[in-house]
N, C-alpha and C positions, 0 to 999 in steps of 0.2 A: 558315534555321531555327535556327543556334545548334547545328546537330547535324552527326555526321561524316557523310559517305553513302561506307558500305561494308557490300556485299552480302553477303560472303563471312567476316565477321567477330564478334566481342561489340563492337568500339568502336561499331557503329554505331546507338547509341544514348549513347553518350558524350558530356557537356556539352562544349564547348568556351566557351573564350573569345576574342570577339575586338572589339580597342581600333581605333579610328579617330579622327581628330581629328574636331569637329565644325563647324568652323568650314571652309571651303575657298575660296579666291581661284578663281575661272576659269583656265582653263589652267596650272594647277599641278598638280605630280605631289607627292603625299604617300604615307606608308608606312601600309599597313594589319599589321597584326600578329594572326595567329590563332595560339593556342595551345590546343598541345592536350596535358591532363595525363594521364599514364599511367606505368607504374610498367613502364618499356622493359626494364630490366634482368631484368624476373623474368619479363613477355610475354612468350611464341611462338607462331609461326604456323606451321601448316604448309609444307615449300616442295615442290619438284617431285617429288622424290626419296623424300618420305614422312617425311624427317626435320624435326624442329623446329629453326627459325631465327629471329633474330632477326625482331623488328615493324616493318614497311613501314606508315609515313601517307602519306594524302593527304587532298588537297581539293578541293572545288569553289566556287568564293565569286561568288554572283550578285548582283550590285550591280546599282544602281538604273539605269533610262535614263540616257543621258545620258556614264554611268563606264564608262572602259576601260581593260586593262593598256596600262602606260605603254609607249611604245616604247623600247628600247633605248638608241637614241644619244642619248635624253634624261635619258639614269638617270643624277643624279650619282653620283659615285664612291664618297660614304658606303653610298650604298644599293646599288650594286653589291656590295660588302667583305662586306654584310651578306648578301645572297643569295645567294653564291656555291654553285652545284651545283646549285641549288633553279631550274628553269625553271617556270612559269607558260605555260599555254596559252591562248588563247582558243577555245571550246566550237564557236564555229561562226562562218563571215562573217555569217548574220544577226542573230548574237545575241554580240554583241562585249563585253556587258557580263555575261557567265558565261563566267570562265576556270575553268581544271584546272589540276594539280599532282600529279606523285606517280606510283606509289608512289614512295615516297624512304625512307632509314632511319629510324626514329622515336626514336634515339637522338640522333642527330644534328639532325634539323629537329622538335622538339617545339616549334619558335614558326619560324611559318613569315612571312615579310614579301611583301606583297602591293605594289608599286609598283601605285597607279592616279593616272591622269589626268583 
């Protein structure tokens, strides 16, 4: 949808942007890239405690049939370097083409990199 999905927040309704090649060979894994702009340093969220803390993202990016998060021992190593801390899930065995992500700090991963296959 181009939008965050968060329950419990204001981002979620926040534009995002997110770049993909559009061109793709069979069996190649490419980087998708979703950014998400937000002004992290002056956000806070509530945390357990009652106090206000820094802003935790996440995502969920459902791509088309077909697309899945890459496996692992196929990541080269530019896109490992680039992901680092950031795990990617996938949502379900039947639906292998909706992964999750997150929360993560939103200072930190304001452009989050998507390995798909």
């Amino acid at each position: 949808t181009g939008k965050l999905a968060c329950a419990n927040c204001h981002l979620a309704a926040k534009q995002i942007d997110v770049r993909l090649p559009h061109e793709v060979l069979p069996d190649t894994i490419f980087k998708t890239y979703i950014d998400i702009p937000c002004k992290y340093e002056k956000r806070k969220q509530p945390l357990a405690s009652g106090e206000k803390g820094a802003l935790n993202v996440g995502a969920i990016a459902v791509m088309p049939e077909g697309w899945k998060l890459a496996p692992k021992d196929r990541l080269p190593k530019p896109i490992k370097k680039e992901m680092k801390g950031l795990a990617w899930a996938p949502y379900s065995k039947e639906h292998p083409e909706i992964v999750v992500a997150g929360p993560v700090p939103g200072s930190k991963y304001s452009r989050m990199t998507l390995p798909v296959l």
